[in-house]
C-alpha positions in Angstrom: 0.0 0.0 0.0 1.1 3.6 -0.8 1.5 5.3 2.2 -0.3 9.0 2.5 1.8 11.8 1.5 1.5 15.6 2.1 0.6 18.1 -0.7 3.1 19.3 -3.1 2.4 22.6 -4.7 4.9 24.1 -7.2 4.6 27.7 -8.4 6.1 29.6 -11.4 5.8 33.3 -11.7 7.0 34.5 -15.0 7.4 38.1 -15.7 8.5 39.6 -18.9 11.7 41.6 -18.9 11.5 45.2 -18.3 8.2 45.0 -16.6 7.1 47.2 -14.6 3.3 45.7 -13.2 2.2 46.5 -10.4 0.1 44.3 -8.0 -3.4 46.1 -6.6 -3.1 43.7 -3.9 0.3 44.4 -2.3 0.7 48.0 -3.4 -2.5 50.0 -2.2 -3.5 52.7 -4.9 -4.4 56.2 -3.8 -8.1 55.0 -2.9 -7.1 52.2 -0.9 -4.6 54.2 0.9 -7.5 56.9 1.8 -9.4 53.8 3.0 -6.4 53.2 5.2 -6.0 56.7 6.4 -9.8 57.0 7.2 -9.5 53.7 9.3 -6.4 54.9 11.5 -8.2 58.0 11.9 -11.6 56.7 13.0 -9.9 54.2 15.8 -7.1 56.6 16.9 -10.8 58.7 17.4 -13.1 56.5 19.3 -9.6 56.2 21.8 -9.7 59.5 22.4 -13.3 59.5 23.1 -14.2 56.6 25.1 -10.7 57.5 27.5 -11.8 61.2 27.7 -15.5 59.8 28.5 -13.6 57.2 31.1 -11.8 59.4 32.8 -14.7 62.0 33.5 -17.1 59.2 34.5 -15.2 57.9 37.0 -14.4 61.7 38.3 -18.2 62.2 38.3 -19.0 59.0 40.0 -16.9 59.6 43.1 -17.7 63.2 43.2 -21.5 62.5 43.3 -21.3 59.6 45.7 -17.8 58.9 47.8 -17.1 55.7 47.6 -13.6 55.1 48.7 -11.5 54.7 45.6 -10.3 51.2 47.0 -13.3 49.7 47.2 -13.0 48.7 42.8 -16.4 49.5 41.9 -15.8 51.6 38.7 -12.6 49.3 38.2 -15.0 45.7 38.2 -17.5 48.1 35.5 -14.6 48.7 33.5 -13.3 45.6 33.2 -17.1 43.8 32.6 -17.1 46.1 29.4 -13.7 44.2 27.9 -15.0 41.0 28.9 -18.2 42.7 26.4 -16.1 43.0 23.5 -16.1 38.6 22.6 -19.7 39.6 21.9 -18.4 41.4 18.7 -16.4 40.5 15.8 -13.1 41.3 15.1 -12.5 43.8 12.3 -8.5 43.8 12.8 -6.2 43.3 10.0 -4.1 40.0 10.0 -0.6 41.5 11.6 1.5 38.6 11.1 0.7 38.1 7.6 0.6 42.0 6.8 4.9 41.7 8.3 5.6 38.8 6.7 4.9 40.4 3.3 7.1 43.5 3.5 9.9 41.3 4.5 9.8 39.6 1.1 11.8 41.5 -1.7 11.9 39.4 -5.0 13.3 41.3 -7.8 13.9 38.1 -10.7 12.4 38.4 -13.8 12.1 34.6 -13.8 11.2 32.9 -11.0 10.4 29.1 -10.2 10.0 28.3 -6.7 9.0 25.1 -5.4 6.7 24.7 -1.8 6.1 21.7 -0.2 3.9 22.4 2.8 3.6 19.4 5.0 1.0 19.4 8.0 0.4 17.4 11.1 -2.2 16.3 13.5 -0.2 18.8 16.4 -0.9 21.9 14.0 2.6 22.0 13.1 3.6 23.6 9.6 7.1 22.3 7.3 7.0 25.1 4.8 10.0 24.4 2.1 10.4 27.2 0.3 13.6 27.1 -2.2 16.6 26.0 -0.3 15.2 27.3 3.0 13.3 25.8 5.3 10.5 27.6 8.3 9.3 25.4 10.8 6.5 27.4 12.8 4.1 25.3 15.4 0.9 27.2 16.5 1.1 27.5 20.3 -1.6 28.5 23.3 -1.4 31.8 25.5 -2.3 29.5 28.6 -4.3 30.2 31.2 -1.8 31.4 33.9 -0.2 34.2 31.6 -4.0 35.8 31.6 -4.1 35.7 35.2 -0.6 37.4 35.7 -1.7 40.1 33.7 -4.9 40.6 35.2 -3.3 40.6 38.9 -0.8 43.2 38.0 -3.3 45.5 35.4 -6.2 45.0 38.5 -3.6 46.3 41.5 -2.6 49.1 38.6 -6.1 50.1 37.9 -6.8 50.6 41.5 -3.4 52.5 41.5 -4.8 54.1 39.1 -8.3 55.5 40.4 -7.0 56.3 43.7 -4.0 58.5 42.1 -7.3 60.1 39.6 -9.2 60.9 42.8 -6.1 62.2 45.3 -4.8 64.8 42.2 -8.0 65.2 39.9 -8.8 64.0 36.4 -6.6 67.0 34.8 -3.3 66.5 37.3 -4.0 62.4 36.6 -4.2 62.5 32.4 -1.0 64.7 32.9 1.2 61.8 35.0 -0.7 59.2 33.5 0.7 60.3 30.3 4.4 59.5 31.6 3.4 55.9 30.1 4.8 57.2 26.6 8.3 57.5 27.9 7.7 54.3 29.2 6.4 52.6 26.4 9.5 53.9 24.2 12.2 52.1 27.2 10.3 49.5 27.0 9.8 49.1 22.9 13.5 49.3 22.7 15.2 47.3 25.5 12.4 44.6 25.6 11.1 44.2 22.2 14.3 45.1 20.7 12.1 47.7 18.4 13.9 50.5 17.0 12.9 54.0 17.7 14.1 56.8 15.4 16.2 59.8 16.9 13.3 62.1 15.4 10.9 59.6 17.8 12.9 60.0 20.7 12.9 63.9 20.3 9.1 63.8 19.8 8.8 61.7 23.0 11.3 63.7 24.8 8.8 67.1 23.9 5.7 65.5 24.9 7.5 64.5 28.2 8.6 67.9 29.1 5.6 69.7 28.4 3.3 67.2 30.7 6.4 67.7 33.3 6.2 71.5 32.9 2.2 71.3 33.8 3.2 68.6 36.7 5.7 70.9 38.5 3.7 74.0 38.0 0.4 72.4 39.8 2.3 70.8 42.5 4.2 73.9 43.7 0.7 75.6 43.4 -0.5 73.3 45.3 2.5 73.3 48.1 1.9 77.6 48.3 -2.1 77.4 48.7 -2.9 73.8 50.8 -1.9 72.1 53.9 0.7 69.1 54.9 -2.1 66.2 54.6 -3.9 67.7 51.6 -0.1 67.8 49.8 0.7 64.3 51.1 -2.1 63.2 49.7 -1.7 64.8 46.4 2.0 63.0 46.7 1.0 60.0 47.3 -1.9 60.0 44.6 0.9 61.5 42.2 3.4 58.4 43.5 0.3 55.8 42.3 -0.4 57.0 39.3 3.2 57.0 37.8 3.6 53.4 39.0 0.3 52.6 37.6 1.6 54.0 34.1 4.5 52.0 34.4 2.7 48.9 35.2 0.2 49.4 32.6 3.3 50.4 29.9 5.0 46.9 30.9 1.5 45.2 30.3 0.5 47.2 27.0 4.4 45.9 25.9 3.7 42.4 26.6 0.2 42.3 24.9 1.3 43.5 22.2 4.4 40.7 21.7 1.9 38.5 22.9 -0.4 39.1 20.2 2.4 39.1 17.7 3.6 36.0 19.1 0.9 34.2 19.6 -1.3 35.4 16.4 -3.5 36.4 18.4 -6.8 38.4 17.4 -7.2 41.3 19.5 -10.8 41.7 20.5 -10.0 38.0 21.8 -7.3 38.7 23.7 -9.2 42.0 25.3 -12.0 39.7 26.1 -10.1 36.8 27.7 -7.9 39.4 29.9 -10.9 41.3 30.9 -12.7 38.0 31.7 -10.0 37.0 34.3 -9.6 41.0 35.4 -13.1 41.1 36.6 -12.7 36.8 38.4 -9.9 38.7 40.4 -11.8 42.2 41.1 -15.0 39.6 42.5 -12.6 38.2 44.6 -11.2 41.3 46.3 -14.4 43.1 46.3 -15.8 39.9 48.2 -13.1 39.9 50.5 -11.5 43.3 50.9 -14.1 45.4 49.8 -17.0 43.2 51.5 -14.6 43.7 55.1 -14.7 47.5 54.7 -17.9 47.5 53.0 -20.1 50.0 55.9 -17.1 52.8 55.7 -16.0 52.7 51.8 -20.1 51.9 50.6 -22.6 52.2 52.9 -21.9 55.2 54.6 -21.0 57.5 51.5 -24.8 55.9 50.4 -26.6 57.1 52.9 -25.2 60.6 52.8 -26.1 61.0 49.3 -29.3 61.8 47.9 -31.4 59.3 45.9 -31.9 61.4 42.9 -27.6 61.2 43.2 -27.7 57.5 43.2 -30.0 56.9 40.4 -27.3 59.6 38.7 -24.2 57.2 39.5 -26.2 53.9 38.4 -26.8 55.7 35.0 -22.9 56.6 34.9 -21.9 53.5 35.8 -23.9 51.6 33.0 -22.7 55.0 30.5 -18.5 53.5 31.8 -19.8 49.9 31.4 -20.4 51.1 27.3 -17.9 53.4 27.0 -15.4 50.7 28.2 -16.6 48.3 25.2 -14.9 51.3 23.0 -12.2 51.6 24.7 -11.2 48.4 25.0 -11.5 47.6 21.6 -10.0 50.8 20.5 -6.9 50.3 22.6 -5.9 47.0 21.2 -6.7 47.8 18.0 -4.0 50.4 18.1 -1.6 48.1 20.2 -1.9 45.7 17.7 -1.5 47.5 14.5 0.1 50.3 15.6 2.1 49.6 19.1 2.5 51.1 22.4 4.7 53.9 21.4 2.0 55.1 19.5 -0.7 54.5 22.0 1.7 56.4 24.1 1.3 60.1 22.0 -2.2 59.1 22.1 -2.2 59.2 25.7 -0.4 62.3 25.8 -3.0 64.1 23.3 -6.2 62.5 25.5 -4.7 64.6 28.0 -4.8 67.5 26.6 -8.3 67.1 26.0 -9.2 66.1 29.5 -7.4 69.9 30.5 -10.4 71.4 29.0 -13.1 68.9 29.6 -12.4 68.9 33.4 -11.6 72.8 33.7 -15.2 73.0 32.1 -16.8 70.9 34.3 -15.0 69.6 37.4 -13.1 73.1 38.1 -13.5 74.3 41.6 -10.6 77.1 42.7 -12.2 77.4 45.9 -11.9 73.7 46.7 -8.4 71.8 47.9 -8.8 68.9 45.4 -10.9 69.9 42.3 -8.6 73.2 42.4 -6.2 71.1 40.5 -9.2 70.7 37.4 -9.1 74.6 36.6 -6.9 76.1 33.6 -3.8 77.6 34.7 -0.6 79.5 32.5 1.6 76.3 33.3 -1.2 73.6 31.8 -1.6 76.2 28.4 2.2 76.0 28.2 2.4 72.4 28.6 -0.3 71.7 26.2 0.8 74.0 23.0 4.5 71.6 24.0 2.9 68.3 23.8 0.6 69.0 20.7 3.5 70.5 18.9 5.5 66.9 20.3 2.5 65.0 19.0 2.7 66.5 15.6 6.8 65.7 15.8 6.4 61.9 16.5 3.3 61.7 13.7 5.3 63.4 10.7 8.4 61.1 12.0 6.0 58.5 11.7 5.3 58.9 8.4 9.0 59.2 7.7 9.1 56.0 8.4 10.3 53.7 5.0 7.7 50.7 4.1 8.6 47.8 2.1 6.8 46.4 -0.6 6.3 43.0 -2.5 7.9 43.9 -6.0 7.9 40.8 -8.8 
């Protein structure tokens, strides 16, 4: 008997001499590249948004009824709306096959390559192709990785909201935004990526104008407040930059995860916010459930009722935005990286300076003080947006390959 063999498929691609076709399908034409364009622009939108809309949600929720910031209840919401996104489908582009076509270069006129491609009950791929030879075997993201990264995101996100609530939503977008210098470490050293001297200058402006705004507000803070109201707003400022570098580790090792793995994204955001909200029932069942009369009954029954029915409203109104978000952000980590999620970060700020001096500001009170417009925080924005608009046109600097036969 014969035994079974694999599949042999040989390919010749001829092309007269002196040709110069072009293929639709590997070079996009000017409509296609508009298509493009009009994508990028439409996610890189709905981040801004839906982290804008985050960030003043939760700043409305514990202004209207205070909770204690520990107690995880707008962390849990947020999380329950990434676990939302595996009820959608996935409209991200194929990364791994999108780099493995600019890596090819074939410039014969003649060409006459042979590929055997052998597969195997353990979803293991032989692909012979010429003289060389790729052996690639599809592997699992287990289990235990997801939970990792949903212990360390969770104990960042609650980093997180009690740094936004100590400093304020404006003060908070402006430290939080410390993740793009971060991210750009942590591209280079751990991903081995290479970032451009024109990047690292854009980075380096975006950084000084949010450190401009930082130093401003604090020693405005130090002149017009006492010792425990500047503790505080030390100690929130302390959380929040850990929190960004927590969260910068994590964004890096989604996004070589994904890579890795082939992973789709709305997947992976739905698995990882799965696990993220297993471990927030857990502490809020334990932790929160054990301080439960000081950080949630007590702030309830000092708030009015038309107040609560307010904060259940915003809290469904995070639950949605959080869908966005989630599948915004990964959307860019995968097809654009965490350097670039970075500058968004540092432009979301921005935004948040006006949104929160509009509606949160205060000057008569020691916290929300911090929301209001101030000379530093105009400086500090015109810096970054001009940084923004750096790292974007050295983006676009950037050289592509192309598939030429």
């Amino acid at each position: 008997m014969t035994p079974n063999r694999s599949p042999s498929i040989t390919t010749t691609i001829q092309q007269p001499p002196n040709s110069n076709t072009i293929d639709p399908n590997v070079i996009p034409s000017s409509q296609n590249k508009l298509k493009i364009d009009f994508r990028a622009i439409s996610i890189f939108s709905l981040f801004l948004f839906s982290g804008v809309a985050n960030t003043l949600l939760v700043q409305l929720i514990y202004n209207n009824i205070s909770f204690n910031p520990k107690s995880m209840l707008t962390n849990i919401c947020i999380f329950l709306g990434y676990a939302l996104l595996s009820l959608f489908k996935d409209p991200t582009k194929n990364i791994n096959n999108n780099n493995n076509n600019t890596n090819i270069n074939i410039n014969n006129n003649n060409i006459n390559n042979t590929l055997n491609a052998t597969t195997s009950p353990i979803n293991s791929t032989t692909i012979q192709l010429g003289t060389s030879t790729i052996n690639t075997k599809k592997q699992n993201f287990n289990h235990i990785k997801y939970i990792l990264l949903a212990l360390f995101d969770c104990l960042a996100s609650l980093l997180t909201t009690i740094g936004q609530i100590a400093v304020g939503s404006g003060l908070f977008q402006v430290l939080f935004s410390s993740k793009i210098i971060f991210a750009a470490i942590l591209t280079r050293f751990y991903l081995k990526s290479y970032v451009s001297p024109k990047k690292w200058i854009s980075i380096l402006t975006i950084f000084s104008g949010l450190c401009i705004a930082v130093f401003k507000i604090s020693s405005h803070s130090v002149q017009n407040n006492d010792d425990t109201n500047n503790s505080y707003l030390y100690f929130g400022t302390f959380c929040v930059l850990f929190a960004a570098f927590v969260f910068s580790a994590s964004h890096i090792f989604a996004e070589s995860a994904i890579k890795a793995y082939d992973l789709r994204p709305y997947a992976f955001a739905a698995k990882y916010g799965t696990y993220s909200v297993i471990v927030c029932v857990f502490y809020i069942l334990t932790v929160t459930f054990y301080n439960r009369k000081e950080w949630i009954e007590i702030p309830i029954e000092q708030t009015s009722s038309s107040d609560i029915k307010l904060v259940l409203f915003l809290f469904m109104i995070l639950m949605i935005t959080s869908v966005v978000r989630s599948s915004s952000m990964y959307t860019v980590l995968a097809e654009h990286g965490t350097v670039s999620m970075g500058v968004l970060y540092a432009l979301q700020s921005i935004i948040v300076f006006f949104s929160s001096a509009f509606f949160l500001c205060d000057p008569n009170h020691p916290t929300k003080q911090n929301q209001c417009l101030s000379p530093p925080k105009l400086l500090g924005s015109i810096i970054v947006i001009f940084g923004v608009f750096m790292y974007n046109k050295a983006n676009n600097l950037k050289q592509t390959q192309h598939i030429k036969i």
